[in-house]
C-alpha positions in Angstrom: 16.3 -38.7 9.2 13.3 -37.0 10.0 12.9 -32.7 9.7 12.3 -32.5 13.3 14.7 -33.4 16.5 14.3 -31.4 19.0 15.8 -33.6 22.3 16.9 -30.8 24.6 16.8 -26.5 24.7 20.8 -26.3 23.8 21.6 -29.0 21.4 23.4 -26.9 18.3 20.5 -25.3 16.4 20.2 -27.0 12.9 16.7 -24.8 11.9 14.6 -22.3 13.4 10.9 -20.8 12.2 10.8 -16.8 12.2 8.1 -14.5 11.5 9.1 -11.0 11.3 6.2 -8.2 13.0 4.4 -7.0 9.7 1.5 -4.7 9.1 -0.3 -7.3 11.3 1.4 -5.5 14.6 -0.1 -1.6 13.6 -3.3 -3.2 12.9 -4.2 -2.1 16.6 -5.6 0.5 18.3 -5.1 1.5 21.8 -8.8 0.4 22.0 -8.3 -3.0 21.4 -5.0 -3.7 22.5 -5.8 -5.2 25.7 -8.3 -7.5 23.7 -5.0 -8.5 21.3 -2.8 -9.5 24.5 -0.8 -6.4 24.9 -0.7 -3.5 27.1 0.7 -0.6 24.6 1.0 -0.9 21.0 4.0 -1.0 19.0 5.6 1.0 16.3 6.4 -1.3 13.3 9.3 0.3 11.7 11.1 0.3 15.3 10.7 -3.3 15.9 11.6 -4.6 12.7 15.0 -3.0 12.9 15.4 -4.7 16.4 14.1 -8.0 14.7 16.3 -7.6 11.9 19.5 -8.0 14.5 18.0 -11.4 15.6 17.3 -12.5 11.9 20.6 -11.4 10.4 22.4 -13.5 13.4 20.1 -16.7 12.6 20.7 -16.3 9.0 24.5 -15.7 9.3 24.6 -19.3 11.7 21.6 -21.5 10.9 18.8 -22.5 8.0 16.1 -19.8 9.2 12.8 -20.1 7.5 10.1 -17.3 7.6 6.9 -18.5 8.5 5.1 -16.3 5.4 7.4 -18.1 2.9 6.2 -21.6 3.9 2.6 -20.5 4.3 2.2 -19.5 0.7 4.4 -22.4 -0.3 1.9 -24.9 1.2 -0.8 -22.4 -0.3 0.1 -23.1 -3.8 -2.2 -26.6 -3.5 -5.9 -25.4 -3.9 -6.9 -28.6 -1.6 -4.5 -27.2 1.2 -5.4 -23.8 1.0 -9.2 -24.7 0.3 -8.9 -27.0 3.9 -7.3 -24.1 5.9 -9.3 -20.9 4.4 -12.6 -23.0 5.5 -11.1 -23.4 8.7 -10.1 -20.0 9.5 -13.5 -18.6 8.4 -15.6 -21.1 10.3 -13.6 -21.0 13.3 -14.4 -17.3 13.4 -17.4 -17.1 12.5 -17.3 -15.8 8.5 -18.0 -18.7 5.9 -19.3 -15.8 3.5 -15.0 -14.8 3.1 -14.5 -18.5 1.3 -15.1 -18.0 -1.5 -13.4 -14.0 -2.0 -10.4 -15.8 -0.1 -9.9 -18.7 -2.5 -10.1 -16.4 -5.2 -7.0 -14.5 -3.9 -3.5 -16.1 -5.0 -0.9 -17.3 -2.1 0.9 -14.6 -2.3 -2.4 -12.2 -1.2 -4.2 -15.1 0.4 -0.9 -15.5 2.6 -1.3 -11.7 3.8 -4.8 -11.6 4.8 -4.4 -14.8 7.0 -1.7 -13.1 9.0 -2.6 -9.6 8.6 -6.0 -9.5 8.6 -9.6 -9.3 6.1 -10.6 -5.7 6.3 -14.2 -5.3 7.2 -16.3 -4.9 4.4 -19.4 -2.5 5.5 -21.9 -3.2 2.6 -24.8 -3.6 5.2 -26.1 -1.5 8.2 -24.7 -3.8 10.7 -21.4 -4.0 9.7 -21.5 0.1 8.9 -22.2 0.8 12.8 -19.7 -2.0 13.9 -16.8 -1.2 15.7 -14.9 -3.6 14.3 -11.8 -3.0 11.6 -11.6 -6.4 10.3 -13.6 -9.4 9.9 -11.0 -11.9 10.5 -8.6 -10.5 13.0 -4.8 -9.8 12.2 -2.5 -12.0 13.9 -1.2 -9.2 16.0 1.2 -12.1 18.3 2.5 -14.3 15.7 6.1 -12.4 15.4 6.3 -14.7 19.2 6.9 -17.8 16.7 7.2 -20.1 19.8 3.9 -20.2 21.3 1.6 -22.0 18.2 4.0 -24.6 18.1 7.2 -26.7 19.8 8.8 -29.6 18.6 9.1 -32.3 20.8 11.8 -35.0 19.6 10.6 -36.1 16.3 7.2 -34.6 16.3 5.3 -31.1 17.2 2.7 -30.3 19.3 0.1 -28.3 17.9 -1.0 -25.7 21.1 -4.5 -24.6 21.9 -3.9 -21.2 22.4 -5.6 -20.1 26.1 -7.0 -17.0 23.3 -9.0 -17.5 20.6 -7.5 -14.5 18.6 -4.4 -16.6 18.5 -6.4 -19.6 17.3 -5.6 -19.1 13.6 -1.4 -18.9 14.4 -2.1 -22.7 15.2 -4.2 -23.4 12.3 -1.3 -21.9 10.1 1.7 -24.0 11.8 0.0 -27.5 12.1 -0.8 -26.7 8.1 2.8 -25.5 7.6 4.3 -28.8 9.2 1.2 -31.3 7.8 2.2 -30.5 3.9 4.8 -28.6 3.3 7.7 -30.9 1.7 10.3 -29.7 4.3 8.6 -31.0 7.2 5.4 -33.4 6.8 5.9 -34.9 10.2 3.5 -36.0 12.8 1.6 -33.4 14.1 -0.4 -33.6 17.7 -3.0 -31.2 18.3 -5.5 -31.8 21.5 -8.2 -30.1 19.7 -8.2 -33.1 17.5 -8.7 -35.5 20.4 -12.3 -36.5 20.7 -11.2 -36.8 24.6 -9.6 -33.6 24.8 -12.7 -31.6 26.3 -12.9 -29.0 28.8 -10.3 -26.8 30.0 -7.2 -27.2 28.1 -5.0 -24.8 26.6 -1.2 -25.1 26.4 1.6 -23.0 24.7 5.2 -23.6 23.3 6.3 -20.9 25.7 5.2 -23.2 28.6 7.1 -25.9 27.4 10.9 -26.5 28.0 12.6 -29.5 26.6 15.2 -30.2 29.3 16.4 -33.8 27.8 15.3 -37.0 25.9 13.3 -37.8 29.5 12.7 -34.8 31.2 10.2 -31.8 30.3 9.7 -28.7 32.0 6.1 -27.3 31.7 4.3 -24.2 33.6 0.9 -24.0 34.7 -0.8 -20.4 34.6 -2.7 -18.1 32.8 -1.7 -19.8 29.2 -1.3 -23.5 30.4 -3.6 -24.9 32.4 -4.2 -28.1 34.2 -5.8 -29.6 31.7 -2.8 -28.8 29.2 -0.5 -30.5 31.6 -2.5 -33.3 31.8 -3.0 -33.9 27.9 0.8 -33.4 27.9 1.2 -36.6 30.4 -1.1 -38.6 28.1 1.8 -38.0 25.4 4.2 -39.1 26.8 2.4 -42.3 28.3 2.3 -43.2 25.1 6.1 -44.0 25.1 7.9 -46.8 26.6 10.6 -45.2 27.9 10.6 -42.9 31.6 9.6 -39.7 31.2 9.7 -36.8 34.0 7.3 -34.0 33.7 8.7 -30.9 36.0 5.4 -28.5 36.5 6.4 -25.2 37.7 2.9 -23.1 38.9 3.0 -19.5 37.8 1.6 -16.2 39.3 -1.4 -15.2 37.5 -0.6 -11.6 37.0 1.6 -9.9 36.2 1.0 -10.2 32.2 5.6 -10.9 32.4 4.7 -14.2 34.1 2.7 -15.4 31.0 5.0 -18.4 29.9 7.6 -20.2 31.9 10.6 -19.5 30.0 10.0 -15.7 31.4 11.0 -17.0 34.5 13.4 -19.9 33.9 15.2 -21.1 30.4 18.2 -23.6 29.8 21.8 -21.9 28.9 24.1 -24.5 29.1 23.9 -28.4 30.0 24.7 -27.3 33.3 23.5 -23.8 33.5 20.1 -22.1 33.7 18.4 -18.7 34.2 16.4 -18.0 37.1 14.2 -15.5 37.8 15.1 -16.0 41.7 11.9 -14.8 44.0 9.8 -16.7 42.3 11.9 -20.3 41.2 14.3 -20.4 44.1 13.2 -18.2 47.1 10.5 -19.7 48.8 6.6 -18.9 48.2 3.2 -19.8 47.5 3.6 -21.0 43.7 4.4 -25.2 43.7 6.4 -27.0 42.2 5.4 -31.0 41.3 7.4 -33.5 39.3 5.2 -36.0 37.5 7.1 -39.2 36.9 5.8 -41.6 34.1 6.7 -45.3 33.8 5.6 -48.1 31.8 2.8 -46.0 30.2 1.3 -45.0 33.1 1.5 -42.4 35.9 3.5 -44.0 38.8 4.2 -40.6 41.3 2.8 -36.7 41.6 4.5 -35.0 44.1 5.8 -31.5 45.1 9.5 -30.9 44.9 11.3 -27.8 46.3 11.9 -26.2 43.4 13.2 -26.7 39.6 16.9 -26.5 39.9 16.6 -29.3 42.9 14.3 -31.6 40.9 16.8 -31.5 38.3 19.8 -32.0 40.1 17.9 -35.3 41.3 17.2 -36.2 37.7 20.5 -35.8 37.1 20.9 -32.6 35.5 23.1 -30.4 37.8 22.3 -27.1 36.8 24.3 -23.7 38.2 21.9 -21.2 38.2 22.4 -17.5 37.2 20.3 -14.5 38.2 17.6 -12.1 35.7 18.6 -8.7 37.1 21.4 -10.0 39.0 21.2 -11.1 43.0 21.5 -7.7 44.7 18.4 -5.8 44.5 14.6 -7.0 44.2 13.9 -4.2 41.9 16.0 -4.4 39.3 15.2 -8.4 39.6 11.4 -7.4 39.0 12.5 -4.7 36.3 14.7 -7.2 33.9 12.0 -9.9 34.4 9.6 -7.8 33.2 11.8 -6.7 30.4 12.0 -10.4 29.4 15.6 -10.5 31.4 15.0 -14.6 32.0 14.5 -15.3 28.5 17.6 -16.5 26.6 17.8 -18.7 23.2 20.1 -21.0 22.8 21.8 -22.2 19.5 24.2 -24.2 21.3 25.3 -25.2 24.4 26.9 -21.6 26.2 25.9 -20.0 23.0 23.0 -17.6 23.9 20.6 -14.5 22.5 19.1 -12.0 24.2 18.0 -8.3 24.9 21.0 -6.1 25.7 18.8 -3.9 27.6 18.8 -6.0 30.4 22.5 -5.0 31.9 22.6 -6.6 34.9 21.2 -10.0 33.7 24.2 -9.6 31.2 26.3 -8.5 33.9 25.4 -11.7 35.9 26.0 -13.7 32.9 29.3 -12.2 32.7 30.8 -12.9 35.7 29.7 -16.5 35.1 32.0 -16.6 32.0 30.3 -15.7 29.1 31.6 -13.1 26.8 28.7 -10.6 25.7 29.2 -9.6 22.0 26.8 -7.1 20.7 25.1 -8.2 17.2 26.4 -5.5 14.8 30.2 -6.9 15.7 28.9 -10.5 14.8 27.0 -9.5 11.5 30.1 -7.1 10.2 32.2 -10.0 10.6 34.1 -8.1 13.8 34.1 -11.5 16.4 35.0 -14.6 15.3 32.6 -16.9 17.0 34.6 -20.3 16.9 37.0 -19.1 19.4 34.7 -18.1 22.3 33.5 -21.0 24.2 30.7 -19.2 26.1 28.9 -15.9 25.0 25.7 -13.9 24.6 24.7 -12.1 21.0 22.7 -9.3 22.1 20.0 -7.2 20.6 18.2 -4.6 20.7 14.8 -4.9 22.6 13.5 -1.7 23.7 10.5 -1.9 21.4 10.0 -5.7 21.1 9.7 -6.5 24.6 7.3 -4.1 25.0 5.0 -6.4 23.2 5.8 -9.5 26.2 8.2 -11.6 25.3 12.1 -12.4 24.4 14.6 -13.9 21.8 13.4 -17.3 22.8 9.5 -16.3 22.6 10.3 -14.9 19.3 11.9 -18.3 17.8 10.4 -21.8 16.8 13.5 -24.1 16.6 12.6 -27.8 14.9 15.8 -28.9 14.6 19.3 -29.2 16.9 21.8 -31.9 17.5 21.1 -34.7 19.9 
């Protein structure tokens, strides 16, 4: 049976990819923040204690791997790490780190891929640079979800829409090419002598609704041309496949990824954020259907729940930030309110800041349980049928993203 099997977004969760925020995160200034894809910078030893909650729950229910772990793993072979240490540096720009990097063992080496090469300033240029580091620390990568996704039994590599995430793809594709857990089939479009031009597309765009139905946004992180490679994919196959493309606003920096607007809960329920997925307005939606290996319709369709529901996925939507008030709809969306992760069908985690998401959720029958009961062995799981584990998030989602951003599942029941 093969290490990945990913066929839907709520299948029970069989293995997941974390990487904790490390040094990497304080690495930043308010300087270059903006530069590293946030708007504020974050204190370490605040989010790690949030981040703890989600990786003691993981742990406690699922095999979790840490991303660090398998990196120096895979860095043990000197061909592997020679291959992906000549990457990095020629990708950015430094072939004169090679050979001070190969010199390091995985254990080093493995730190100064994520967190960063210091800056050495041994010549006049690099004494009146502003720069700190030479390569860049890998400020995003505790948002496991984006380098990555597995798509049934293989992954898609992404091309990140920023280069300074460039090297968080270099590291999974390497992590799922050799290391003796996975070695699956990897597809990267950067690999693709036809994959020119404007294409970027991230795991947080990509929502795997069913064997024959994907959900994919289209915005600042995914364009067009992502979409498009993604179609090529899956003409490959025999079988019908259904592409649902959901168009994004290009600010705010909350609307960066689909599932901050929209994620799968149950096999009939989903989260919406509702002005902009079910109220009507300027951003399309267009269902792609593939047949026989080739493109057969593009059309708009109302909206995502309907295009399901004529799929053949009914899905019951609930509300981020509840149904009552445009504000607070617009304050938990921002606070990552939409996005949930499931590790089985009903069975959800997610920020408990956002109360009336949870409140919403409630009332729809789920039983919110806060983390620390679950982890001190207070809730006994197997007798609720629908319920949301809930963290905190007060400094995580400060840096853009949720529990499902910050998770990289490659394995969960058909």
């Amino acid at each position: 049976m093969s290490a990945i099997q990913v066929y839907s977004e709520v299948g029970d969760l069989e293995g997941v990819i974390l990487h904790p925020p490390g040094p990497e995160v304080e690495n930043m200034t308010p300087k270059n923040a903006e530069r590293s894809l946030y708007s504020d910078i974050l204190n370490l030893s605040v989010a790690r204690r949030e981040y703890n909650q989600l990786e003691c729950l993981l742990q406690a229910l699922v095999p979790t791997f840490r991303v660090m772990d398998l990196l120096k793993d895979i860095l043990r072979s000197s061909e592997i790490r020679e291959k992906i240490v000549k990457k990095a540096c020629y990708n950015e720009g430094h072939p004169e780190l090679i050979d001070a990097l190969l010199d390091l063992n995985e254990k080093h080496l493995a730190k100064q891929l994520v967190q960063g090469v210091p800056l050495e300033r041994t010549t006049l240029t690099e004494y009146l640079s502003n720069e700190h580091f030479s390569l860049r620390p890998l400020h995003n990568f505790f948002f496991a979800r984006d380098a990555s996704v597995a798509i049934g039994d293989r992954v898609l590599i992404s091309r990140m829409a920023n280069k300074v995430r460039d090297r968080e793809a270099l590291i999974m594709q390497a992590i799922f090419d050799y290391h003796p857990c996975f070695r699956v089939q990897t597809i990267n479009p950067t690999d693709e002598s036809s994959s020119k031009g404007n294409i970027s597309i991230e795991g947080g765009d990509l929502i795997i609704a069913s064997e024959n139905i994907t959900l994919a946004g289209i915005g600042t992180r995914t364009t067009s041309g992502g979409i498009d490679f993604l179609v090529k994919l899956f003409s490959g196959q025999k079988e019908k496949h259904h592409i649902l493309v959901q168009e994004l606003p290009s600010s705010l920096e909350s609307f960066i990824h689909l599932d901050m607007v929209f994620t799968l809960l149950d096999h009939d329920t989903c989260m919406v954020f509702e002005p902009l997925i079910l109220q009507s307005n300027k951003y399309q939606t267009i269902q792609i259907d593939i047949e026989n290996s080739r493109v057969v319709s593009i059309k708009n369709v109302e909206n995502l729940v309907k295009a399901l529901a004529s799929l053949g996925m009914d899905m019951k939507p609930t509300y981020c930030g509840g149904q009552n008030d445009s504000m607070t709809q617009e304050r938990e969306q921002w606070h990552s309110g939409a996005n949930f992760f499931a590790i089985g069908p009903g069975k959800l985690i997610g920020y408990n800041r956002n109360i009336h998401t949870l409140e919403n959720l409630h009332q729809s029958g789920y039983e919110i349980i806060k983390s620390r009961d679950m982890i001190d062995g207070n809730v006994d799981l197997s007798s609720i049928q629908k319920y949301v584990l809930t963290i905190d998030g007060t400094e995580l989602s400060r840096g853009g993203g949720g529990v499902r951003c910050m998770t990289m599942p490659f394995k969960r029941k058909r």
